[in-house]
C-alpha positions in Angstrom: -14.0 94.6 -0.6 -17.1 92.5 -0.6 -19.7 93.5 -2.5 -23.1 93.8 -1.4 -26.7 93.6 -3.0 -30.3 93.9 -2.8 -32.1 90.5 -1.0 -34.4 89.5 -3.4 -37.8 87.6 -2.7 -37.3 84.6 -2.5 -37.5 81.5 0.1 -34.5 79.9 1.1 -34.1 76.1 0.1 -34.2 74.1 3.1 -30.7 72.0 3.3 -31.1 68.4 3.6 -28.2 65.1 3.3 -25.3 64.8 5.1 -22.5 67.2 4.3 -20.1 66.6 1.5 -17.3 65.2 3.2 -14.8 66.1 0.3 -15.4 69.7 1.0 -12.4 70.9 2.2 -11.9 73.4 5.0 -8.6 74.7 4.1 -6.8 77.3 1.8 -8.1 80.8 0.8 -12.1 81.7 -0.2 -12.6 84.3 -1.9 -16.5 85.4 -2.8 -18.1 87.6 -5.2 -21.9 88.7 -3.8 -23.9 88.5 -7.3 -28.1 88.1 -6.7 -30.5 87.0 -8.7 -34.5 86.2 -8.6 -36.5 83.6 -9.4 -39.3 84.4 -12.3 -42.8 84.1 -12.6 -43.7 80.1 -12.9 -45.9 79.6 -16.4 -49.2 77.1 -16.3 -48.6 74.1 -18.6 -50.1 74.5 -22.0 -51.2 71.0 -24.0 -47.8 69.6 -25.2 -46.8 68.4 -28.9 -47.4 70.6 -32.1 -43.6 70.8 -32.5 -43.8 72.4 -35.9 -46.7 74.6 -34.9 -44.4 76.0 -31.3 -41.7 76.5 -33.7 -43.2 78.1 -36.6 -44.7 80.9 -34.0 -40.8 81.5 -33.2 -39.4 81.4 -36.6 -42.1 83.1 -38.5 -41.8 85.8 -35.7 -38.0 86.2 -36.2 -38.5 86.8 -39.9 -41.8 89.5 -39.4 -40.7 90.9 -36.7 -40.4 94.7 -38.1 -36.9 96.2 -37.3 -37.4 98.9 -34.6 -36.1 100.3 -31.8 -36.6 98.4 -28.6 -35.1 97.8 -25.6 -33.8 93.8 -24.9 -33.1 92.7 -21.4 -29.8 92.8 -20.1 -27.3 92.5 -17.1 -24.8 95.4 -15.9 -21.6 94.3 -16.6 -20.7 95.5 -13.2 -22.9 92.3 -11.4 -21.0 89.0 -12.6 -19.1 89.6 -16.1 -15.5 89.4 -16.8 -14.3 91.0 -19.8 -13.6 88.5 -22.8 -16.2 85.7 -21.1 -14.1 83.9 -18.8 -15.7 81.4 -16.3 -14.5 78.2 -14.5 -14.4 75.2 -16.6 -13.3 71.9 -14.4 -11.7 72.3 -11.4 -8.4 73.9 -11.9 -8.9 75.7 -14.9 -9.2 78.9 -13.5 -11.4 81.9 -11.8 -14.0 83.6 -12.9 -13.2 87.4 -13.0 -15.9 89.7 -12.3 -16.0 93.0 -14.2 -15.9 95.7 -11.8 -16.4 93.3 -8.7 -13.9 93.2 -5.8 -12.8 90.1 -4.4 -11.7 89.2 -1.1 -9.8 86.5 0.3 -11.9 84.6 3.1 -9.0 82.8 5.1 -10.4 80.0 7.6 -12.6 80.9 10.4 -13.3 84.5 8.7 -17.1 85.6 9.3 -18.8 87.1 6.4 -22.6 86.4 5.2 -22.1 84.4 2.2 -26.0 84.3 1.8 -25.8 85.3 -1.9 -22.4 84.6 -2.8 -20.5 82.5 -5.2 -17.5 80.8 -3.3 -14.3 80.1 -5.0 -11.5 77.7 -2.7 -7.5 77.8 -4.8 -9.0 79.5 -8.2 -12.4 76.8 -8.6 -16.2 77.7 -8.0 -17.2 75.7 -5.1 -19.9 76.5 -4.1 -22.7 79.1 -4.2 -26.7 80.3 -3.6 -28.9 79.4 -6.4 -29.9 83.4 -6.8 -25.7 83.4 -7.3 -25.5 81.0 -9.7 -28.4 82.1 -12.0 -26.9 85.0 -12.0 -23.6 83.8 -12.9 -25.0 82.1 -16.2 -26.7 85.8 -17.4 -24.3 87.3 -20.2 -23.9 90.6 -20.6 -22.0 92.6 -23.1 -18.5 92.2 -22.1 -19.3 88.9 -20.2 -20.4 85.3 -21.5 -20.1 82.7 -18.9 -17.6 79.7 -19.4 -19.0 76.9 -21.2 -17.7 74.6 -18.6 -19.7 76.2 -16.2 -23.2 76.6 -18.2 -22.6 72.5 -19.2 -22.1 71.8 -15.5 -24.8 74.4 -13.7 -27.5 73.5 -16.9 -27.1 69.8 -15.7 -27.8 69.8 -12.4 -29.8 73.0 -11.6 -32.8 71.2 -12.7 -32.2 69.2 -9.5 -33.5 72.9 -7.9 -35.2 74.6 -10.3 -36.7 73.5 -14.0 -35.9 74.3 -16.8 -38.8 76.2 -18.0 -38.2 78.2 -14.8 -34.7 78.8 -15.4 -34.9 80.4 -18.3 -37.9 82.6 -17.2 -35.3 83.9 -14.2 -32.8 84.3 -17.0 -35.3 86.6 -19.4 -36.1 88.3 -16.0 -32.3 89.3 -15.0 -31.7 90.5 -18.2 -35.0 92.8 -18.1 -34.8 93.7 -14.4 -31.2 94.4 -14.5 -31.0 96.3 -17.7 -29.4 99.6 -18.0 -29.9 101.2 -21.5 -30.8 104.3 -21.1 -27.4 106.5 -21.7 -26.1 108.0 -24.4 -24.1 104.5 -25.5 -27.2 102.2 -24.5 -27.9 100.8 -28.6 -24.3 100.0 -28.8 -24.3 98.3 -26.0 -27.3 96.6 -26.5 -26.3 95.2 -29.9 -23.0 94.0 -28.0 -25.2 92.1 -26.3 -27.4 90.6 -28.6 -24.9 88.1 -29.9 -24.0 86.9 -26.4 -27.6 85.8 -25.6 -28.3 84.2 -29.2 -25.1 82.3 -27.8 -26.5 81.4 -24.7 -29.8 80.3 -26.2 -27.5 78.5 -29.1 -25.1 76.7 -26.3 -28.5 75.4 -24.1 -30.7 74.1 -27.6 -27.5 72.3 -28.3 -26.6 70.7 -25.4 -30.0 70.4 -23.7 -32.3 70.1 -26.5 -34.6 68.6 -24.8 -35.3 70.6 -22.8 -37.7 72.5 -25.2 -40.2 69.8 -25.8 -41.9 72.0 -22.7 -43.7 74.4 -24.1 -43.4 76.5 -21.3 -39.9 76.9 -22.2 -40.7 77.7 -26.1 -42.8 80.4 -24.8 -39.9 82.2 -23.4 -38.1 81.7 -26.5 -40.7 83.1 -28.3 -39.9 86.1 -26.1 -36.6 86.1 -26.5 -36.5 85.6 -30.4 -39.3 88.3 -30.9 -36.7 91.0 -28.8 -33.7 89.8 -31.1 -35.2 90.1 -33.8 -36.6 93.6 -33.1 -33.3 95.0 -32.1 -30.6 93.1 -34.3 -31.3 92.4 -38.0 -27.7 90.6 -38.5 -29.0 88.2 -35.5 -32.6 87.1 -36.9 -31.0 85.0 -40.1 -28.8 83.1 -37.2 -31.6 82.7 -34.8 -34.1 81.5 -37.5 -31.2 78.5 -38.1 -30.9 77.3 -34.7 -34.8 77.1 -34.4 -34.8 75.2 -37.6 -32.0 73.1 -36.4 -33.5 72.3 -32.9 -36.7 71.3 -34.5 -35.0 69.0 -36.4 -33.6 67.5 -33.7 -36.4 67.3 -31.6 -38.5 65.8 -34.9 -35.7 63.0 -35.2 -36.1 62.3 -31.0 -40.0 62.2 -31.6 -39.4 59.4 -34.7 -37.2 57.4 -32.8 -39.3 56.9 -29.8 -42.1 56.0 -32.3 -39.6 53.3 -34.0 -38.9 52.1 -30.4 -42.6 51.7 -29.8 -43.2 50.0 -33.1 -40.2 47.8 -31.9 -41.7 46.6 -28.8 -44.8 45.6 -30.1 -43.6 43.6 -32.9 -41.4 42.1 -30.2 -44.5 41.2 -28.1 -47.0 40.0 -30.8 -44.5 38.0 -33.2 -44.1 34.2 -32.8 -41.2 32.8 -32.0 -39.4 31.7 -35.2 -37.2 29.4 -36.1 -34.4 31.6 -37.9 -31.1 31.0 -36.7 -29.2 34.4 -36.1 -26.0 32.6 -37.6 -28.2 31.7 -40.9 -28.8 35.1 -40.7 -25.9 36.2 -40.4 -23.0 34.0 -40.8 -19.9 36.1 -39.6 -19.8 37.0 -36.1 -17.9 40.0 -36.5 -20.3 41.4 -38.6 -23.2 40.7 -36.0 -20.5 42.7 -33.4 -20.3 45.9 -35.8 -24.4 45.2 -36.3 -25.0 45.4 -32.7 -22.3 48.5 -32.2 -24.8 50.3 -34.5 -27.5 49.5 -32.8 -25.4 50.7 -29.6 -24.8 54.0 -31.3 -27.5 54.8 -32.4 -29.9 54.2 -29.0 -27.1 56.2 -27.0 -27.1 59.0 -29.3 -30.2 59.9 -28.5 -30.1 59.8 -24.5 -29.7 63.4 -23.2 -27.5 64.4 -21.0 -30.2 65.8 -18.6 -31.7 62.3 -18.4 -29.1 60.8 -15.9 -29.9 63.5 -13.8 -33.7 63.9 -13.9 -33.6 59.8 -13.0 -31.8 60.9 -10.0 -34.6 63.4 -9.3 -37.7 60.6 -9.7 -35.5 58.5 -7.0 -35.6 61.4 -4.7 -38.7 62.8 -3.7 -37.4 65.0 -1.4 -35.7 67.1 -4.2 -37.0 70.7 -4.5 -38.2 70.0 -8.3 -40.4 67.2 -9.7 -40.5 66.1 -13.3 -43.9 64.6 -13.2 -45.4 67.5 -15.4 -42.3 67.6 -17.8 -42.5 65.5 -21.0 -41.2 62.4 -20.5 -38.1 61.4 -22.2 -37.5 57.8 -21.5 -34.2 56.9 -24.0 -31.9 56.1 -20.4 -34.8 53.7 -19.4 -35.1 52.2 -22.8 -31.1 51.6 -23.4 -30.9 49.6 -20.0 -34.1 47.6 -21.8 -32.2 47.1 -25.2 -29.5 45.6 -22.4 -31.8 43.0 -21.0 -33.1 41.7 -24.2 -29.9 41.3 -26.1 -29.1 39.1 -23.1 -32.6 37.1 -23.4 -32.0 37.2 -26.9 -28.4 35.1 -26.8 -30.3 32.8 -24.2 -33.3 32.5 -26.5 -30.8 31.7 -29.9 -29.2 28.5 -27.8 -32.2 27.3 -26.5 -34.4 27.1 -29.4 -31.8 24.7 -30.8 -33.0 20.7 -30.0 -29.8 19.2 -31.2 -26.7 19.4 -28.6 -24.5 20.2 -32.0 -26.2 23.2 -33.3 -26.7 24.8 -29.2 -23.1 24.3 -29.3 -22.4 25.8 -32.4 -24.9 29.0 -31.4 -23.1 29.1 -27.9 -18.8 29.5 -29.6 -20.7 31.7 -32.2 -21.9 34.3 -29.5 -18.6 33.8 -27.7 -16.7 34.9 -31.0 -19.2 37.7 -31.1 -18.4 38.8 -27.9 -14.6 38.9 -28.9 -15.4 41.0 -32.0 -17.6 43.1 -29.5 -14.1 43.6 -27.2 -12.3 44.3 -29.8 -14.7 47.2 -31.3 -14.7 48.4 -27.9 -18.6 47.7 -27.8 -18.2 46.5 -24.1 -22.1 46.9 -23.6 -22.9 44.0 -26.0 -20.3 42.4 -24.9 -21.7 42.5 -21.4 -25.0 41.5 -22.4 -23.8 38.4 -24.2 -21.5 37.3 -21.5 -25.1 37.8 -19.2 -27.0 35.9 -21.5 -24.8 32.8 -21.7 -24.3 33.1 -18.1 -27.9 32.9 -17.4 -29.0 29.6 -15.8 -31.3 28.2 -18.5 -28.0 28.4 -20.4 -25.2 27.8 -17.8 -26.6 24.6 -16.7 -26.7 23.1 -20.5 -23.4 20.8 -19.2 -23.3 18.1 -22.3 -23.7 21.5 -24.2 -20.9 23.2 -22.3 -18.8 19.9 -22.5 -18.4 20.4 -26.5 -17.5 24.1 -26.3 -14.3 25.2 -27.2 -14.7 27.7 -23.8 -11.4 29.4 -23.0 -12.3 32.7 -25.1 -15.1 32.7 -23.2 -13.0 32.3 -20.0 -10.8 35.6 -21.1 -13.7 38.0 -21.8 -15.6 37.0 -18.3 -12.2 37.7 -16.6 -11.9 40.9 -18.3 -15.4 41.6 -17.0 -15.2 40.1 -13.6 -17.2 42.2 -11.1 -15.1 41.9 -8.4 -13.2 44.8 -6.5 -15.6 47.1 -8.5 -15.0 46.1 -11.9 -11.0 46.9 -11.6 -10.7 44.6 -14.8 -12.9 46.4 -17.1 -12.2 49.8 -15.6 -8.7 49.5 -16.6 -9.5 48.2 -20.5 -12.2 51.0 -20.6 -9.3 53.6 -19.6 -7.3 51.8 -22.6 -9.9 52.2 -24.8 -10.8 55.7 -24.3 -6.8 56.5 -24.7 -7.0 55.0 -28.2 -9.9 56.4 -29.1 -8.6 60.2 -28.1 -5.6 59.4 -30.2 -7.7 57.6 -32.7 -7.4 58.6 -36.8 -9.3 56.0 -37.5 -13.5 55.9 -36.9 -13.1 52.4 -36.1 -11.0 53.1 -33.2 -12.9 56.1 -32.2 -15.8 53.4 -30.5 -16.1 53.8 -26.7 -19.5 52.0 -25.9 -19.6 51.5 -21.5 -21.1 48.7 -20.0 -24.0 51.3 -19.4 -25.4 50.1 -15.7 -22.1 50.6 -14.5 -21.9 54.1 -15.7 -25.3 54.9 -14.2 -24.3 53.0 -11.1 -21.5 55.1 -11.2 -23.3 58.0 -11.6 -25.9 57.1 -8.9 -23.5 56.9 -6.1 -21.7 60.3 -6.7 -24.9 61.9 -6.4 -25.9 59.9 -3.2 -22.2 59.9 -1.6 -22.3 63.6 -1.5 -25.0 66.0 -0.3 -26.3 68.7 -2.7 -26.3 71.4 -0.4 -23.9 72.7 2.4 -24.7 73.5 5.4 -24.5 76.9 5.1 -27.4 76.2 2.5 -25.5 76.6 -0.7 -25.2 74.5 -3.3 -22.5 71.9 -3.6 -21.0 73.1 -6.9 -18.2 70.8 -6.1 -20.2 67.8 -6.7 -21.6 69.1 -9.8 -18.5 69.5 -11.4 -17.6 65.5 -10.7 -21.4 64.8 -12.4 -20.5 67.1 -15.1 -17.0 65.4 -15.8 -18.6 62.0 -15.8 -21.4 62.8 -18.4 -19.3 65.2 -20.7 -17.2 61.7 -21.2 -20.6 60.0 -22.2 -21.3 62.8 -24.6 -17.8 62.1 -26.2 -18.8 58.6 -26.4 -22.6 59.0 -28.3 -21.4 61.4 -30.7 -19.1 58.8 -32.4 -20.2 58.1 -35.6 -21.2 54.1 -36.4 -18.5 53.6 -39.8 -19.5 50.0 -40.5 -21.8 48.7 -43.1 -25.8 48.8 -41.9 -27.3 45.4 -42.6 -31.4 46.6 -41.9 -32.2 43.0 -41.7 -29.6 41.9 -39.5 -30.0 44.8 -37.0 -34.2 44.5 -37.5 -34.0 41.0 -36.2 -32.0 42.1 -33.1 -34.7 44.3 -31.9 -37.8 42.9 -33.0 -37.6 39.3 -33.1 -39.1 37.6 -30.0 -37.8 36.1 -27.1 -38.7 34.0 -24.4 -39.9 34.8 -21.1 -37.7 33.4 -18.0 -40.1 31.0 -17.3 -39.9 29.6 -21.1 -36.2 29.6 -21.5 -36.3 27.5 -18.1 -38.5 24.9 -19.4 -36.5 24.7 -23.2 -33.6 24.7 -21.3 -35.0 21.1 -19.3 -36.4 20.1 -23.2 -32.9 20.7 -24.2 -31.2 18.9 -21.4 -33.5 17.3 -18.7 -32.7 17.6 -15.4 -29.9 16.1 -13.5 -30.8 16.7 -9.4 -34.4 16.9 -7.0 -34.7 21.3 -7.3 -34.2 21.1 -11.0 -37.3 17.9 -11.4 -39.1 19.9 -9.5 -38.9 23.1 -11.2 -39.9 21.2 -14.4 -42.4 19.8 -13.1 -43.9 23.1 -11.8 -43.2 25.1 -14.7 -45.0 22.0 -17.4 -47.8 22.5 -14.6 -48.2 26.3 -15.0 -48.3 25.7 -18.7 -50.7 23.4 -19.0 -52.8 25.7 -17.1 -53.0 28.6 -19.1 
């Protein structure tokens, strides 16, 4: 039978976009009717004070005097399966509802799926917000799949925020709990663990997420009810605040750096240091720039793909404009722009045709060290930056260059037919790196604006809601299978030797403007037809104007 539940207040999300046209109306439906309801929405307090937020939580997990109190919790009877099983990807499974009857929902069948969760051959498909809230709560014989909460904590935002989500969350548990029997402290302290374990699974995946302070102050709320009710569950608790202030302390010092970065960039004078005086072996300057690759992907979140989808989109139910900005997607597509102005500036600084040459098969041997790593970002970048046309129309330059390495790595990079080159050496390279022993073969860094492209059109190809007005869980899943791949990517650790001053020089050191690498590019070679004299001419004209 289908079960049925209490409406709860809350306005239905208009549907907008066309339909997914993947969503396939065939095979059996079966749908489980689980509600839940949106919580109140907090007023934003002053942001920052990291330590101080965190201290209130901590220090109140370790006062906190042990007594008997009630903690918010959801019948096992709404959503739970016994032993925590939930759909992961799509064909891993259903998710079994503890003491919920399903019922299969062949084609054509009416039934008012309003607040269901729809499941099509074994795989969520589908489902009302209120559903899939709901689906997320824990109880204490149910903790959703983690494949699931990665997935629905990814792309919910593009509904509902995160401070907002977990305030529905804290309100399901309270509204929903049931404590009162004779068994109602064992039960609660079976349930205790499985929402330190939600709390654990979102702070470590989402981190983020909790430079809001809107969201610290429902874990404050949370953490103060743990620790009231479960003495074994304030030590663990305490250690993932601590942990996710660390890692929100480390965010906060690299966007500092970053800042520092840029305006060293901006205010230094061009110098006359060669990179290859510098540093003299090009593969070394690959593994330089694979740490700098590392290290600025580490630190992009997950959520960030997403939320850039949201700023594009207006029409979205949510807006991020009041969130704390996390900018680390934005600044790695930057770090790809200069490294190509970079290689343009290195070869155009030089006066002398031999030493542009020798900069030019120097950055091409770099890029080979850079496919060989499996750093295809770099190697992207430099294949940009010597194909820019300050650079690419240096012909007595050219003329000299020992050029068919150079020939290889653009082939293997080719744009055309969607990048069916590089696709297939970046599905090469992840196989290695899966079956990798060795760090060094562990490195998987993507030509970055193709995975965002990537990223972009799978959200814009398929609508987010159905028809019906649910939302396209289908769809989520693909996002979620893209960007679990990226994670897999960030977390691999750099293993070659840092050089400081090598890798200092590739951020900080200036480099010239378009404009300025077109006119040393004319001082390097003059030029050779009427649009390129002209050009000249202009650009010697704008500077003897400022």
């Amino acid at each position: 039978m289908v079960l049925h539940a209490a409406a709860r207040n809350k306005k239905a999300a208009k549907s907008h976009g066309k339909p997914l046209e993947c969503f396939r109306e065939h095979g059996k439906e079966k749908v489980k009717i689980i509600i839940g309801r949106k919580g109140d929405e907090e007023m934003l307090p002053r942001t920052g004070r990291l330590a101080y937020l965190f201290s209130h939580c901590i220090g109140n997990v370790e006062r906190k005097s042990l007594r008997e109190e009630s903690l918010p919790q959801t019948p096992a009877g709404g959503v739970g399966g016994k032993g925590g099983g939930g759909s992961g990807v799509p064909g891993s499974g259903m998710v079994n509802g503890a003491g919920a009857d399903h019922q299969d929902i062949r084609d054509g069948a009416a039934i008012n799926t309003e607040h269901a969760l729809v499941y099509r051959d074994g795989n969520l498909v589908s489902g009302s917000l209120e559903a899939l809230v709901q689906h997320m709560v824990p109880t204490e014989e149910y903790y959703p799949d983690r494949a699931y909460l990665f997935a629905f904590l990814l792309s919910a935002r593009l509904f509902i925020k995160p401070h907002e989500l977990l305030g529905e969350v804290c309100a399901l548990c309270e509204h929903q709990q049931n404590l009162n029997g004779e068994g109602g402290k064992e039960r609660l302290h079976r349930f205790v663990p499985r929402l330190v374990q939600l709390l654990a699974e979102w702070t470590e995946t989402f981190p983020y997420d909790f430079r809001d302070e809107r969201v610290m102050g429902h874990v404050r709320s949370i953490t103060q009810k743990v620790a009231a009710v479960d003495a074994a569950a304030r030590q663990e608790v305490s250690a993932l605040l601590q942990n996710l202030l660390l890692r929100l302390t480390a965010l906060e010092r690299y966007e500092e750096g970053l800042a520092r970065l840029a305006t060293e960039a901006a205010t230094e004078q061009l110098t006359q240091v060669d990179i290859t005086e510098l540093c003299p072996s090009a593969t070394v300057l690959a593994q330089q720039l694979t740490h700098v690759e590392l290290e600025r992907l580490s630190y992009i979140g997950p959520e960030e793909f997403v939320q850039a989808f949201a700023k594009e989109s207006p029409h979205l139910e949510t807006s991020f404009k009041d969130m704390k900005k996390t900018r680390n997607l934005e600044s790695y597509v930057q770090w790809f722009n200069r490294l190509s102005y970079f290689v343009a500036t290195e070869v155009c600084k030089h006066a002398k045709k031999k030493q542009r040459v020798r900069v030019v098969e120097y950055w091409i041997e770099t890029a080979r060290e850079c496919f060989n790593i499996g750093n295809f970002n770099s190697l992207m970048a430099i294949i940009a930056g010597l194909n820019m046309s300050p650079i690419s129309r240096l012909k007595k330059t050219w003329s000299k260059v020992q050029s068919a390495k150079f020939s290889i790595l653009e082939h293997q990079m080719d744009p055309s037919s969607n990048f069916s080159s590089y696709r297939s050496t970046l599905k090469a390279a992840m196989w290695r790196s899966a079956g990798a022993t060795d760090e060094r073969q562990r490195i998987v860094v993507p030509f970055f604006s193709l995975l965002v492209k990537d990223l972009y059109f799978l959200n814009e190809g398929c609508s987010n809601k159905l028809p019906n007005g649910h939302i396209n869980f289908e769809k989520f899943w693909q996002l979620a299978k893209q960007v679990t791949e990226f994670i897999a990517w960030k977390q691999v650790a750099c293993p070659f030797e840092k050089n400081p001053r090598v890798i200092a020089f590739l951020q900080a050191s200036p480099v010239l403007t378009e404009n300025a690498l077109a006119l040393a590019s004319f001082e390097c070679e003059p030029p050779d037809n009427n649009p390129e004299k002209e050009r000249y001419k202009a650009l010697k004209s704008e500077m003897n104007a400022q």
